[in-house]
N, C-alpha and C positions, 0 to 999 in steps of 0.2 A: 521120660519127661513129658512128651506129646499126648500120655495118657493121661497123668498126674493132671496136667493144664485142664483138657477135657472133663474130667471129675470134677475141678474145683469150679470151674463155669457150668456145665452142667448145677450143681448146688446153686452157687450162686443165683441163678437164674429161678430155679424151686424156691429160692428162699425172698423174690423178690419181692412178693405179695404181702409177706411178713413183714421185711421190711417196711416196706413201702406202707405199712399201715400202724407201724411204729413212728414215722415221721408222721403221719396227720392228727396222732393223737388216739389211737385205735379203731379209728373209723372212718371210710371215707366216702364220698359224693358222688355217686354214677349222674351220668345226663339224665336226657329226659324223652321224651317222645319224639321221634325224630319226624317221622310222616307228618305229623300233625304239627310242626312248625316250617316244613319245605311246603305245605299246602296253604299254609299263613301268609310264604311268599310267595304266592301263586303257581306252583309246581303242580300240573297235573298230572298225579299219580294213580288212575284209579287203573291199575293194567296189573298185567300177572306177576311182573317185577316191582309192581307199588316202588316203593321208596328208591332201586336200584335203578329204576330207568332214568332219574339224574344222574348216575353215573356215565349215563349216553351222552342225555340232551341240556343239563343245568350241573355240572359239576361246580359251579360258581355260587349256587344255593347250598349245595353240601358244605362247604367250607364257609360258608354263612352261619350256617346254623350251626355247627362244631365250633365257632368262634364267639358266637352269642352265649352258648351253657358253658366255654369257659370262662367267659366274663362274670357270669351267674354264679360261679364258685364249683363247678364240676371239677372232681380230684379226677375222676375216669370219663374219659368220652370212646364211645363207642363207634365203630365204622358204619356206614351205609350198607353193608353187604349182608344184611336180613336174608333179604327175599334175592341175592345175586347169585345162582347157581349156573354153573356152566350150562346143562343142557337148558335151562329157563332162558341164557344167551342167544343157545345157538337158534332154538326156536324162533325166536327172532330173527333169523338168517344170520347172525356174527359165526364168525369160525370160532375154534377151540380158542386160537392163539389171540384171536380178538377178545372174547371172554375173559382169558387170563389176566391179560392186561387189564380190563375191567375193576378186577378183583384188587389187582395189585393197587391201582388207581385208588381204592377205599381206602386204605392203607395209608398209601400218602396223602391225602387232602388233610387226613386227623393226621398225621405225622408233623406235616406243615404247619398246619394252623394253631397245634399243642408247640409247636416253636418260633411261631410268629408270635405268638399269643405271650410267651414264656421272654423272649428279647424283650417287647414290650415292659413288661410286667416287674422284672427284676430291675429295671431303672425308678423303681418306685420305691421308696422309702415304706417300710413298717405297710406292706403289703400283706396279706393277711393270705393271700394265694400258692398252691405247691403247683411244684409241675408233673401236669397231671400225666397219667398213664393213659396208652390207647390198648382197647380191646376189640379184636378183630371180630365182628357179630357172624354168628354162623347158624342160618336159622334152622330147623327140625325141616327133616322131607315133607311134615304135612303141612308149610309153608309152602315147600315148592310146590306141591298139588294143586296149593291154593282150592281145596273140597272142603273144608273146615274139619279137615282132620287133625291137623297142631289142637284143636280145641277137644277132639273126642278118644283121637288115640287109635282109629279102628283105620290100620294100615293095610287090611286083608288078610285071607292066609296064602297068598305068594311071596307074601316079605317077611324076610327072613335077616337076622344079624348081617350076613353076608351083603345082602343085597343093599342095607342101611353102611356098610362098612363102604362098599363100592361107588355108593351114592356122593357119600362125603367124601373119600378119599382126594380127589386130585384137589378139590376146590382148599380143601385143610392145607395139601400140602403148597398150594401157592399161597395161600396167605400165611403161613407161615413163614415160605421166602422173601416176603413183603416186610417183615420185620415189624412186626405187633409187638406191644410188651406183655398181651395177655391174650388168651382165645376167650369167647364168650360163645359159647352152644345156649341156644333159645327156645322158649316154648318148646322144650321137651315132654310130649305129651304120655308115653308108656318109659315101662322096664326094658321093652324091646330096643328101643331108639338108645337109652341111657347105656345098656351092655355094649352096644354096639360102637357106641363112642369111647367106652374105658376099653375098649379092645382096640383099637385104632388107633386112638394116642400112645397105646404099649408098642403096636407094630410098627408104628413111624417114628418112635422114640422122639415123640416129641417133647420137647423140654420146657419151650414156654409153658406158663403156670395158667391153665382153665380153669377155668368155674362150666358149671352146668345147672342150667335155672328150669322147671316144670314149671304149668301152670298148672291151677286146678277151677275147676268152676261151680266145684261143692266145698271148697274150704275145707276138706278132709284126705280127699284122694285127688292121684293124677286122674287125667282127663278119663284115662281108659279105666278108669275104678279101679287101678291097681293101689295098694297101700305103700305110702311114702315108707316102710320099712320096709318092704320087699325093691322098692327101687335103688333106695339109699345102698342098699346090700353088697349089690356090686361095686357100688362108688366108690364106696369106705375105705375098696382093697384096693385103690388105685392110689400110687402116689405122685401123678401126672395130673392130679383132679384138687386144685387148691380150694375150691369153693365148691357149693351148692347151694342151692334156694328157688327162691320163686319168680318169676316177673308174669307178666300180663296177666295180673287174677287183681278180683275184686281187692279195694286197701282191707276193705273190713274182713278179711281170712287171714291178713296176716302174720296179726299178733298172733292166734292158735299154731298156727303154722309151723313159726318162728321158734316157738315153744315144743312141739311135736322136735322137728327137727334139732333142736337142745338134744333131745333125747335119743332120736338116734344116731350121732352122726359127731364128731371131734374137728370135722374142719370146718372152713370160714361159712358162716351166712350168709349171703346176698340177696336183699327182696327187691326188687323195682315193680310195684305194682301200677296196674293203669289205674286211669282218673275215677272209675267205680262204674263205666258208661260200660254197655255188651255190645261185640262186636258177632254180626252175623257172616259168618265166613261164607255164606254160603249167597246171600242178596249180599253181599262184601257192603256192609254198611251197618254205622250204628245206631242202636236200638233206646229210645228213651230210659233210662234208669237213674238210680240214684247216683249222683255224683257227686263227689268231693272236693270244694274250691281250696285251692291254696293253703289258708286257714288252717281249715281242717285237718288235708295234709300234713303241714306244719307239724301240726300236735301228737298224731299217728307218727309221724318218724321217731320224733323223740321216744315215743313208746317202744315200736319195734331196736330204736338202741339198746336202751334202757334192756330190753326182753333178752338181748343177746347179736342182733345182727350189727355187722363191721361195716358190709358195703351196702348204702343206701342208696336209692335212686326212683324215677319213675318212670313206666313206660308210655303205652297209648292213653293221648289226649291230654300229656302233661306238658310242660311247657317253660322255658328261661326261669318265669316268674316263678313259676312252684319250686323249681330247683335252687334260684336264689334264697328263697325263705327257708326251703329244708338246709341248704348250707348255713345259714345262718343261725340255725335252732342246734344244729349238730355239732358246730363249730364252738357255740357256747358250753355245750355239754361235753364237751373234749377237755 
């Protein structure tokens, strides 16, 4: 009977993304930029932990700004824990068991605030709002480096699967005890990173439903020039891997993207690109470019639905406002 039970939770849990995107109409609403709205509220983040070192010093900002993008109409809000790695902790002189907690802290503030937000909300009549899902953000190692390798891909030849599997392991499996209702793997920038995470969600059998997002910076390949079907490849065989797609790449690569990925791949789409602005990993600062106001946005969403993608959202330099008008454009198209 205790196994039976197991199986059918097990499923259940695989199938919530399905679900769950049955109830919004086939499509749903990621946040938005998180750094770049904790900097609106004065959070100085310019450090190796960017966005996670509120997790120390402003955890009152985090659950600000999780509470603003669900005002905005976010169906999914995402954790602080990007850039939150244990050894990034400890480097800072915190113990393991301090870090942990950290992590776990991500967790609940979006826990909290997706049910403060949700009490609220449901004494509203003809409320147009779901309640939303949290996905525990789990950035790529060349976030931790912080060397602008999330952006290129070029890990060395010392890193190997193993070393990627070791990296993410303990961090996965405490947010995972933290009780997410999704994992989100970020700026995945090679095939290397990608195998290594469909191999680790097998060995820890984890059940929560991921997504795995690349970027690219040429709108045709991952960072490291590897081809989106040799990445995909692995992915495909995974049934721990509810979603793929893209975040932090130009809006204007999407659409091809979107479409590319049609073509390889049977599971969910997810694009959350940033505002159009390039970020220099390396002088950690952004670089004059073309950028797309809200508007714009706007209009590019309903495209990338229209093209195929479920889960919509935006990343760096997006903001309440963009995510209110894409919920609102998306919501009409449901």
């Amino acid at each position: 009977m205790g196994v039976l039970f197991e199986a059918k939770e097990e499923q259940d849990r695989a199938g919530l993304l399905e679900d769950f995107l049955e109830k919004t109409g086939g499509c749903a609403v990621i946040d938005g930029g998180f750094a770049t709205q904790l900097e609106i509220h004065g959070a100085s983040i310019n450090d190796p932990l960017w966005s996670a070192l509120c997790l120390i010093n402003s955890p009152h900002l985090i659950s600000k700004v999780h509470l603003e993008y669900l005002e905005a109409g976010a169906d999914i809000i995402v954790t602080s824990s990007y850039q939150a790695t244990l050894p990034g902790f400890i480097s800072r002189g915190l113990s393991l068991e301090q870090g942990e907690k950290l992590l776990e802290k991500s967790v609940k503030l979006a826990t909290d605030a997706r049910d403060v937000f949700w009490k609220t909300v449901e004494k509203i009549d003809d409320h147009t709002y779901n309640r939303a899902l949290v996905a525990a953000s789990i950035g790529s190692y060349g976030a931790f480096l912080a060397d602008g390798s999330e952006y290129n891909g070029n890990y060395g030849p010392d890193v190997d699967t193993n070393k990627l599997k070791d990296f993410h392991r303990r961090r996965l499996q405490v947010l995972v005890e933290a009780g997410p209702d999704l994992l989100a793997f970020e700026t995945i920038p090679n095939k290397l990173e990608a195998q290594a995470v469909a191999e680790l969600l097998e060995e820890e059998n984890v059940e929560i439903p991921s997504w795995i997002c690349f970027s690219s910076v040429d709108g045709i390949n991952a960072p490291s020039g590897e081809s989106f079907a040799d990445c995909l490849e692995v992915l495909n065989k995974s049934k721990k891997i509810a979603a793929v797609g893209i975040n932090c790449t130009p809006p204007q690569f999407v659409n091809n993207l979107i479409q590319k990925f049609n073509e390889l791949t049977e599971k969910v789409i997810v694009v959350y690109p940033n505002s159009g602005e390039t970020w220099d990993g390396v002088a950690k600062r952004w670089l004059p470019s073309k950028c797309f106001n809200d508007e714009k946005f706007k209009v590019l969403a309903k495209r990338w639905h229209d093209a195929g993608a479920k889960l919509i959202g935006g990343c760096c330099r997006t903001t309440p406002s963009t995510i209110r008008g894409l919920s609102k454009v998306l919501k009409q198209a449901n």
